[in-house]
C-alpha positions in Angstrom: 83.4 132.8 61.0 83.9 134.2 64.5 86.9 132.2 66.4 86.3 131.7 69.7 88.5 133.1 72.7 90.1 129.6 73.2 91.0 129.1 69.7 92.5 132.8 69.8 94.8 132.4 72.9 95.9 129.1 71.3 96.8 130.8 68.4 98.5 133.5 70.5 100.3 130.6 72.2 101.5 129.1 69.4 102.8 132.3 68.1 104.8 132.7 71.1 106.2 129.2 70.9 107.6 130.2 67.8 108.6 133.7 68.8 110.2 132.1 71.7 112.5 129.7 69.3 114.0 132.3 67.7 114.8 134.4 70.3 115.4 132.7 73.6 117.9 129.8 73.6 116.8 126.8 75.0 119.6 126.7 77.7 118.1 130.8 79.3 114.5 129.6 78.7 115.1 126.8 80.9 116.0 129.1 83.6 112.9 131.0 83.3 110.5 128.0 83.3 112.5 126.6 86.4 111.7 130.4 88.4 108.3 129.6 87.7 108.0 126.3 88.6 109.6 127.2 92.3 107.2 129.5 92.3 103.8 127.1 92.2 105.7 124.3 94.1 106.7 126.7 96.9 102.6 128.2 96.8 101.5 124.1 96.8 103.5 123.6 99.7 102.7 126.3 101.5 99.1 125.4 101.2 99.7 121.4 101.9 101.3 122.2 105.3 98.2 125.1 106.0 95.4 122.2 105.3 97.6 119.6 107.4 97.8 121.8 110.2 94.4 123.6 110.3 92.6 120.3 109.8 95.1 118.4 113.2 94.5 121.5 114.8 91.2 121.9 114.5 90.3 118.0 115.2 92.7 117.7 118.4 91.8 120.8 119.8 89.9 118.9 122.6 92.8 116.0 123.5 93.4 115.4 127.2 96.8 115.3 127.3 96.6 113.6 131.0 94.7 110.1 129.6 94.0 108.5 126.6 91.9 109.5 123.9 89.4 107.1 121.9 89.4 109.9 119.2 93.2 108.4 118.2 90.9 104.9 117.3 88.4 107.2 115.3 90.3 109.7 113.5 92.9 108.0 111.6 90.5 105.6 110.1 87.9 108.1 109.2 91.3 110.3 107.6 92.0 107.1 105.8 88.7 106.0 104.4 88.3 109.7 103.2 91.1 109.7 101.5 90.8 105.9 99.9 86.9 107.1 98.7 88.3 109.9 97.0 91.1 108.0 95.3 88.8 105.3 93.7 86.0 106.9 92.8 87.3 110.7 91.9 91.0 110.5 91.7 90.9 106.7 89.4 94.6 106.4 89.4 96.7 105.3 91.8 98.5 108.6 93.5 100.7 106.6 96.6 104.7 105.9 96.3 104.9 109.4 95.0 108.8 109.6 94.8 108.9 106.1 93.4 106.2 107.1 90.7 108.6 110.4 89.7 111.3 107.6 88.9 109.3 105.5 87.1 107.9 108.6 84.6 112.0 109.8 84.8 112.9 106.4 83.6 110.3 105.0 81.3 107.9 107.7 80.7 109.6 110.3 79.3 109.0 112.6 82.4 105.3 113.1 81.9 103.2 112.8 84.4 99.5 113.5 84.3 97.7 117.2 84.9 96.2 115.7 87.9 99.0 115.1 89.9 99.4 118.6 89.9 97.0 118.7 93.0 95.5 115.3 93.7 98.2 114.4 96.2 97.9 117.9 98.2 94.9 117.1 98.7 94.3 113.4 99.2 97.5 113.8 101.7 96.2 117.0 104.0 93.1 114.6 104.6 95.4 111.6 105.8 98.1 113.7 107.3 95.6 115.8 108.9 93.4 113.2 110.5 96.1 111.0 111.6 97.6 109.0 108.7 101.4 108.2 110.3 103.0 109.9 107.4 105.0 112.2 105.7 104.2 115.0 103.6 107.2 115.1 101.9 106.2 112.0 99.0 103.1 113.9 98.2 105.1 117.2 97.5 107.8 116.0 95.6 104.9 114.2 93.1 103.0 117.8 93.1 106.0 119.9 92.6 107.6 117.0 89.4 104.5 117.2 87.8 104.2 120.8 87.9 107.4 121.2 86.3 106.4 118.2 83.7 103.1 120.1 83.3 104.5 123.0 82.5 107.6 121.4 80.2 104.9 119.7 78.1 103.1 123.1 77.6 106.0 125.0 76.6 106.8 122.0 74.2 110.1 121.2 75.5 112.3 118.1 74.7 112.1 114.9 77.6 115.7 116.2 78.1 114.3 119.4 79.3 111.6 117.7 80.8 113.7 115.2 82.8 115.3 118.8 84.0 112.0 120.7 84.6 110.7 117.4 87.0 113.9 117.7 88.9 113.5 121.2 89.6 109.9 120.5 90.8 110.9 117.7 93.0 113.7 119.6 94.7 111.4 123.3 94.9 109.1 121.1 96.8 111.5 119.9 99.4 112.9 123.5 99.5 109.1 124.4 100.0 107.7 122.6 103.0 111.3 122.2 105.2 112.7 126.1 103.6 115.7 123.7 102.5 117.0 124.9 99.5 120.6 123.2 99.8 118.8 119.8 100.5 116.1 120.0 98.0 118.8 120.2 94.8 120.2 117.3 96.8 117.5 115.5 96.7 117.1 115.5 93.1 120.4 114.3 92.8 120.9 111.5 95.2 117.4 110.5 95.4 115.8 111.1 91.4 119.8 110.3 90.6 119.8 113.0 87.8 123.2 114.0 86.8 124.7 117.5 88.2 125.9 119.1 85.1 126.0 122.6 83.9 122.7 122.1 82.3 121.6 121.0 85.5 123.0 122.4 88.1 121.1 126.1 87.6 117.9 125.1 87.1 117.5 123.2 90.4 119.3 126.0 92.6 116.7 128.3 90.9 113.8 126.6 91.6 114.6 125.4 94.9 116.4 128.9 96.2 112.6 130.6 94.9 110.9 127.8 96.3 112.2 128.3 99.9 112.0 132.3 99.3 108.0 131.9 98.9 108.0 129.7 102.3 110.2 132.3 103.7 107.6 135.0 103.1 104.6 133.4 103.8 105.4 131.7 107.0 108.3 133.5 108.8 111.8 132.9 109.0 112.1 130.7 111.7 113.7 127.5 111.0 111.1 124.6 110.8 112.2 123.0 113.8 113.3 125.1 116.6 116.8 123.8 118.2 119.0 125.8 120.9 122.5 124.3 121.0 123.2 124.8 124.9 125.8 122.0 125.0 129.1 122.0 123.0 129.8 118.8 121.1 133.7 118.6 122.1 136.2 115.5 119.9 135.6 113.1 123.0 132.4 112.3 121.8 132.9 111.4 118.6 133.5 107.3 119.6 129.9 107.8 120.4 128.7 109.1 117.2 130.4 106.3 115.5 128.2 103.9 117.5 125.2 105.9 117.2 125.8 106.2 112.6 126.5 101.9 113.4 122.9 101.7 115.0 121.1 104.5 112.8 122.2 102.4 109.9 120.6 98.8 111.3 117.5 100.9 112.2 117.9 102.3 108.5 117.9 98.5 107.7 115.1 97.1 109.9 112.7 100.4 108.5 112.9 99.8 105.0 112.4 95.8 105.3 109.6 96.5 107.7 107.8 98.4 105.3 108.9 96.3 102.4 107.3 93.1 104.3 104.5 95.2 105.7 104.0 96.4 101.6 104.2 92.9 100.5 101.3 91.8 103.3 99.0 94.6 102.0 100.1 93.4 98.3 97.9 90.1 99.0 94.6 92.0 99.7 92.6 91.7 96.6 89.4 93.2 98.1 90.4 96.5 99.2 87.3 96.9 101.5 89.2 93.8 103.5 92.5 96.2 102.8 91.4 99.3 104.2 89.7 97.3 107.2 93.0 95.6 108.4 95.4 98.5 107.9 92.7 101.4 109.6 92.2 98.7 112.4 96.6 98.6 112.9 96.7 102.3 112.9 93.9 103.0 115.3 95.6 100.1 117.3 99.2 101.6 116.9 98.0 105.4 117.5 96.0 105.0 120.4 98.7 103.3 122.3 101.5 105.4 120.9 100.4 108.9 120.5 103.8 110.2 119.1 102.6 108.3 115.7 99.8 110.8 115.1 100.9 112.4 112.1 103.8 113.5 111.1 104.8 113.5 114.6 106.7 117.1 113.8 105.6 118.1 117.8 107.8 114.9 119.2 110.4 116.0 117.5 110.6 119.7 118.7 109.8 118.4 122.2 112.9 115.8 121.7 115.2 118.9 120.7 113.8 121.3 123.3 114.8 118.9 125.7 111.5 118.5 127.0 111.5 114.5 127.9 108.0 113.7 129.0 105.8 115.4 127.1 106.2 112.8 124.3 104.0 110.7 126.5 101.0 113.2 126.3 97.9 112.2 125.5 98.6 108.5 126.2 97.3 106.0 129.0 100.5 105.4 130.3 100.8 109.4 131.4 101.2 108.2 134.5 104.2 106.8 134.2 105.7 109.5 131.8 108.9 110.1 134.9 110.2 106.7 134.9 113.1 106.4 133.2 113.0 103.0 132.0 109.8 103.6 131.0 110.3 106.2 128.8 113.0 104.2 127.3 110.7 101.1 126.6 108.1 103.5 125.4 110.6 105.6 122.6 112.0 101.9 121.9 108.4 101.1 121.0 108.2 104.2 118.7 110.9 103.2 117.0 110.0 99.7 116.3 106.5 100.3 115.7 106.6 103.7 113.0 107.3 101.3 110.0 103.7 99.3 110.8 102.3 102.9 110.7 103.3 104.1 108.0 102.8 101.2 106.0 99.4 100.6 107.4 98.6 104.0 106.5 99.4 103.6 102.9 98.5 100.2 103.0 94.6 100.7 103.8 94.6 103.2 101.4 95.9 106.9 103.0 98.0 108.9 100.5 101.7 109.9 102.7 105.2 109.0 102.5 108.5 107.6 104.2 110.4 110.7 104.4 109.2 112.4 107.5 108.6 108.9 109.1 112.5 108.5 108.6 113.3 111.9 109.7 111.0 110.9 113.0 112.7 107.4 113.5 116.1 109.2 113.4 115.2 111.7 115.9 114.1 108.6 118.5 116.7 107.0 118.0 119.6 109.4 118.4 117.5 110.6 121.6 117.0 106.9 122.6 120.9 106.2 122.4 122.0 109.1 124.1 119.4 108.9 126.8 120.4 104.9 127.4 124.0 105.7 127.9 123.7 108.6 130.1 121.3 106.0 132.9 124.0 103.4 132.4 126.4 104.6 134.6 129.1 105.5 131.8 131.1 108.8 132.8 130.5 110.4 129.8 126.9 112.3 129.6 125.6 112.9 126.3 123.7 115.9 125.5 120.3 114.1 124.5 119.1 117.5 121.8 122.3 116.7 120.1 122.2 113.2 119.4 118.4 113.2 119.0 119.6 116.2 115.9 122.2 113.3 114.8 120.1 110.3 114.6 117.7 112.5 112.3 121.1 112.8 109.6 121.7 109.2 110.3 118.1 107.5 109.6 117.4 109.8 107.0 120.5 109.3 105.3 120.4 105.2 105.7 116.4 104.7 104.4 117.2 107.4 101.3 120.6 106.4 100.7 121.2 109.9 100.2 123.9 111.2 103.0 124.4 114.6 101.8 120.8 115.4 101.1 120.2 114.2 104.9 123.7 116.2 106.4 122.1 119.5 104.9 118.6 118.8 105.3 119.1 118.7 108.9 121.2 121.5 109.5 118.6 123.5 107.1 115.7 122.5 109.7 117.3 123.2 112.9 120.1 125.5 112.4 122.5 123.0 113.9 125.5 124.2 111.3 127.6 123.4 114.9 127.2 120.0 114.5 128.5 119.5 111.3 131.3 117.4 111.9 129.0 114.6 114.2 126.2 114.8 111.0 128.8 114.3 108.7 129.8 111.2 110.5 126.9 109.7 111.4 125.3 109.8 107.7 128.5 108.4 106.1 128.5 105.3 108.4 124.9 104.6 108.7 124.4 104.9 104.5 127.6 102.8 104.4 126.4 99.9 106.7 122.9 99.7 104.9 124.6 99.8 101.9 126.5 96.6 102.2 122.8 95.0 103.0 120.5 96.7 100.8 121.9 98.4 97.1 119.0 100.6 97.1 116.9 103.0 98.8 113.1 102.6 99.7 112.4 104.4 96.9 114.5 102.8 94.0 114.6 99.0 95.0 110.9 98.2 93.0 112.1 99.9 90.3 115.8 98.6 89.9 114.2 94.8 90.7 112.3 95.6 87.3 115.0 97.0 85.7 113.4 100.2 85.3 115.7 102.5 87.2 117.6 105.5 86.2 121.0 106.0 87.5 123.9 108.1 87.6 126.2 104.6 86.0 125.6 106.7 82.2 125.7 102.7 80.2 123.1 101.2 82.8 120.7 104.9 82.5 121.3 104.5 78.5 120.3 100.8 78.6 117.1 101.9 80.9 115.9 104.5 78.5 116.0 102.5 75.9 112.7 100.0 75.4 112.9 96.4 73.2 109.7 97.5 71.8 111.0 100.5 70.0 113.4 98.4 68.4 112.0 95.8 67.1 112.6 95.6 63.2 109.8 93.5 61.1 110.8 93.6 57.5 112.0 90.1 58.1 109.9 87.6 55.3 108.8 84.2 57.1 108.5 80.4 56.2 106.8 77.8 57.0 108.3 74.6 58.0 106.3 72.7 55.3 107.3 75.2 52.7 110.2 73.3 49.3 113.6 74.6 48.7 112.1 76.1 45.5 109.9 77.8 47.6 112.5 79.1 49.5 114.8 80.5 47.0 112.0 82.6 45.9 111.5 84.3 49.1 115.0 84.9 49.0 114.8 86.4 46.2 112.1 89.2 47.1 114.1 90.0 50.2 117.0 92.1 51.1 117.5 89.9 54.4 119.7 87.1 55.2 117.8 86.1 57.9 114.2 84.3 58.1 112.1 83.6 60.4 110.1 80.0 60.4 106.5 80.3 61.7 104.2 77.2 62.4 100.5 78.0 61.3 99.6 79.6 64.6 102.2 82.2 64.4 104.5 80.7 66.9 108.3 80.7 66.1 109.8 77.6 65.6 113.3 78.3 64.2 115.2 80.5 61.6 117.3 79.6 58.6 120.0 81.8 58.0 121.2 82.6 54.1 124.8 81.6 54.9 123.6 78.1 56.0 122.0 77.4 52.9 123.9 78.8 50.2 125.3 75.4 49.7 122.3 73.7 48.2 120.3 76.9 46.8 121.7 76.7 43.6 121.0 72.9 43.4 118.0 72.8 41.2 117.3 69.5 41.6 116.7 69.8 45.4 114.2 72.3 45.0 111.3 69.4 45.3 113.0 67.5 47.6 113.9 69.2 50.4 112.0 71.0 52.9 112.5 74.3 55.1 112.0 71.6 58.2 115.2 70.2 57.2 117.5 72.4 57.2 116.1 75.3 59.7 117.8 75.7 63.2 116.6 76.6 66.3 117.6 80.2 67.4 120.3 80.8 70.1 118.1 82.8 72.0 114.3 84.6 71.8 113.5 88.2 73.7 110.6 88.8 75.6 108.2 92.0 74.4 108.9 94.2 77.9 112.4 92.5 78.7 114.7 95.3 80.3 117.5 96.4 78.2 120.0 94.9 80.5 118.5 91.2 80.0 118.7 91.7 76.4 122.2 92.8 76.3 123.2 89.8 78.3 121.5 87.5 75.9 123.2 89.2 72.9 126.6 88.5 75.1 125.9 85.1 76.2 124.9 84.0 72.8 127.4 85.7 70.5 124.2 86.4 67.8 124.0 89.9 66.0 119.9 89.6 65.7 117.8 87.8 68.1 114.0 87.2 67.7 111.6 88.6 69.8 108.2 86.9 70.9 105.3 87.8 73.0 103.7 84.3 74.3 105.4 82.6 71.7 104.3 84.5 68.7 106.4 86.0 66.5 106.7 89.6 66.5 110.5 90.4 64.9 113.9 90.6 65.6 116.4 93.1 67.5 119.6 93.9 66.0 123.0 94.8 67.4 123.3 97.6 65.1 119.8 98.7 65.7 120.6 98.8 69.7 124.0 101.0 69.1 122.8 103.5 66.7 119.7 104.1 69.2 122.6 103.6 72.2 124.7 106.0 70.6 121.6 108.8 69.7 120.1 108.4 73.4 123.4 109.0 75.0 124.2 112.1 72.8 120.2 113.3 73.6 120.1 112.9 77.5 124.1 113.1 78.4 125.1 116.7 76.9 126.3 119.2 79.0 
């Protein structure tokens, strides 16, 4: 029988698998996988920001930059419904929260994530980036790059350790991708997807990140992705300043993520999601039209903002007119600020496909330029350079809304080239992560999941504990009674099982206590009892029942509030089985061996 030239490369494959498992060690194979996953998440980034650009370009190449535009109404919508079309009728799945959706399949999917993701986001994204959608790129590419380096992890048959590894790395080569940040993408990975930097670790990531940045190097230039002149020296008398400015980048940090939070909780009540996409299209257009800057990414703001070019951010608006007055310009930056977190969220809310991380870099940049531009028309002696402090407030947003200040120190020096201002970034992203912190414990990314006890952290007990699910340890060679059921009846049950425990079932299935061996051994060897007395008479209730789906963390805490060593576990009252101290620290002890080695 002829084999086919699918079966034959499968064959060939598997061959290689086995070839490879003799002769490559896990630890160098790893190393080669992570070179070629920078490779396809550097290409898919390089080809999300060419699609973004050519389809803005091409759609705003007629914008009067001297009035306002009705085609900031149209455009955004039209970018939105696109992309909500293609997500429920080709897509099926739901592609938005892309960093948050990485966590989750770290945390409680074994780092798979599905084929589709591979390109699904790049191009559901371009379309709402492209058109309008007050966004970010970023989310989209981090989701592209994991799954490419789940993708290929699954292929090669590697181990959800590796895999965990091999997500990472596409995560961080995507970041390194679209901002040529190499630094800030293995950064990311670790403060944001909060994998652990270890020698396993630490390779892979600078690998695929450093290739990452190397293919964006090549294929669009060396220039850094926002252009920024340092004219002005940043000398120590300044720095009481930048402690006021990381103060307010971290309340702005605040007021963005509880903005969207709220604005994500208002969209959450939408069941029709032809109603859905109507309301958040119609607060976009709204927000668009009379704000410009929140076209987009808003990238252009943010080079005009560092090029010390003050008035152009009011191009394209109906307030053009009034683009010299100072207090004006003030009110209408103030207004950015403020009004980005609707944008965003009605963006993703009616059904576009963007994230928070370029909206936070954009927010930062407005503010820092809003703070420095406010003190130097208040009469104070000291001027501020406005390019600096708008290149601050970038570090100090970012670094607030991800709770990741390092990622956000280097990411900003990576994009401008503003090494000089170290120092001022340094401080500014310490005290504006430090006074969200003491409001909020996690970022906009991990708060959903840590609410549902589903988060993976660098606290090695509490990642354990996540990894481990109450359904894999169930146990159910546990015989039951009924409450009806003799002494006589009992003892004979006993006798078949190797258990000193026993569940007692009513006749629907439903749990209604438990009679323990040690509580009866008394009276079991009384014969003439056996007629007389019945399982209802000497059951007790137990001191506690688990939930099918409870977190780990809930469980422990009934097991420590309770003092039992096995609690039964229910799923709308029926019996399912019972979980077991020594079950939940041999798996404790194997899962922390498995994902914790160096």
């Amino acid at each position: 029988m002829k084999i086919s030239l699918k079966e034959k490369i499968k064959e060939w494959f598997m061959s290689f698998l086995i070839w490879r498992e003799h002769h490559i060690k896990e630890k160098n194979f790893v190393l080669i996988l992570a070179f070629f996953v920078g490779i396809l998440s550097g290409l898919a980034a390089i080809v999300l920001k060419f699609l973004i650009h050519f389809i803005s370009q091409n759609l705003t190449a007629s914008v009067n930059i001297e009035s306002g535009n009705p085609l900031y109404i149209l455009l955004p919508a039209v970018g939105v419904v696109i992309t909500a079309l293609y997500v429920r009728f080709i897509v099926r799945d739901n592609i938005s929260h892309g960093v948050t959706r990485v966590l989750y399949a770290i945390s409680q999917n074994k780092s798979r994530l599905k084929k589709h993701n591979i390109y699904t986001s790049v191009l559901a994204s371009s379309v709402t980036i492209g058109f309008g959608g007050s966004v970010g790129a970023e989310g989209p590419i981090v989701f592209t790059g994991a799954a490419i380096g789940s993708n290929i992890g699954s292929t090669f048959r590697m181990s959800p350790r590796i895999l965990m590894i091999l997500v990472g790395c596409g995560a961080a080569a995507g970041i390194a991708g679209i901002f040529k940040a190499p630094i800030a993408g293995m950064l990311f990975t670790l403060e944001v997807l909060m994998l652990d930097l270890t020698t396993v670790t630490v390779m892979p990531l600078l690998i695929a990140s450093i290739t990452s940045a190397t293919m964006a190097y090549v294929y669009t230039g060396y220039e850094f992705e926002f252009f920024f002149a340092q004219t002005e020296n940043f000398y120590s008398s300044r720095i009481p300043y930048v402690i006021m400015l990381g103060l307010l980048c971290g309340f702005v940090s605040l007021y963005f993520t509880r903005a969207m939070n709220m604005m994500e909780n208002f969209f959450g009540r939408f069941k029709n999601p032809l109603i859905k996409t109507l309301v958040g299209c119609s607060i976009l257009s709204a927000l668009v039209f009379l704000l410009p800057p929140l076209y987009g990414e808003g990238y252009g703001s943010i080079v005009g903002l560092l090029a010390g070019d003050t008035s152009s951010i009011v191009n394209g608006s109906i307030f053009y007119s009034d683009r010299n007055q100072v207090w004006f310009l003030a009110l209408f930056i103030g207004l950015i600020i403020l009004t980005k977190a609707f944008a965003t969220s009605a963006t993703n809310g009616a059904g576009g496909v963007g994230g928070t991380f370029a909206p936070s870099l954009y927010v930062g940049c407005m503010t820092g330029f809003l703070f420095a531009f406010a003190v130097n028309h208040l009469g104070f002696d000291m001027q501020l350079s406005t390019k600096n402090f708008a290149l601050i407030g970038m570090a100090g947003v970012m670094s607030g809304v991800m709770h990741a200040p390092l990622m956000a120190i280097f990411l900003t020096a990576e994009l401008t080239g503003g090494y000089d201002l170290f120092l001022p970034l340094l401080i500014v992203s310490t005290i504006a992560y430090g006074t969200i912190k003491f409001f909020e414990p996690y970022s906009i990314y991990t708060m959903r999941l840590a609410k549902r006890g589903e988060l993976l952290t660098h606290h090695k007990d509490k990642a354990v504990l996540t990894l481990l699910k109450v359904n894999n340890l169930i146990e159910t060679d546990f015989l039951p009674v009924y409450p009806k059921m003799t002494l006589k009846d009992m003892v004979d049950i006993i006798s078949k099982s190797n258990r000193n425990l026993f569940p007692v079932l009513n006749e629907r299935k439903e749990l209604v206590g438990v009679v323990l061996l040690d509580d009866i051994r008394n009276i079991m060897f009384r014969p003439e009892l056996y007629r007389r007395m019945r399982v209802s008479t000497f059951m007790s209730v137990p001191p506690g029942k688990i939930e099918i789906g409870q977190s780990m963390d809930a469980v422990m805490k009934q097991f420590d509030d309770t003092g039992a060593w096995n609690l039964p576990v229910v799923e709308n009252g029926k019996y399912v089985g019972f979980v077991s101290k020594s079950k939940i620290f041999n798996s404790y002890r194997r899962v922390l061996r498995h994902y914790c080695e160096d």
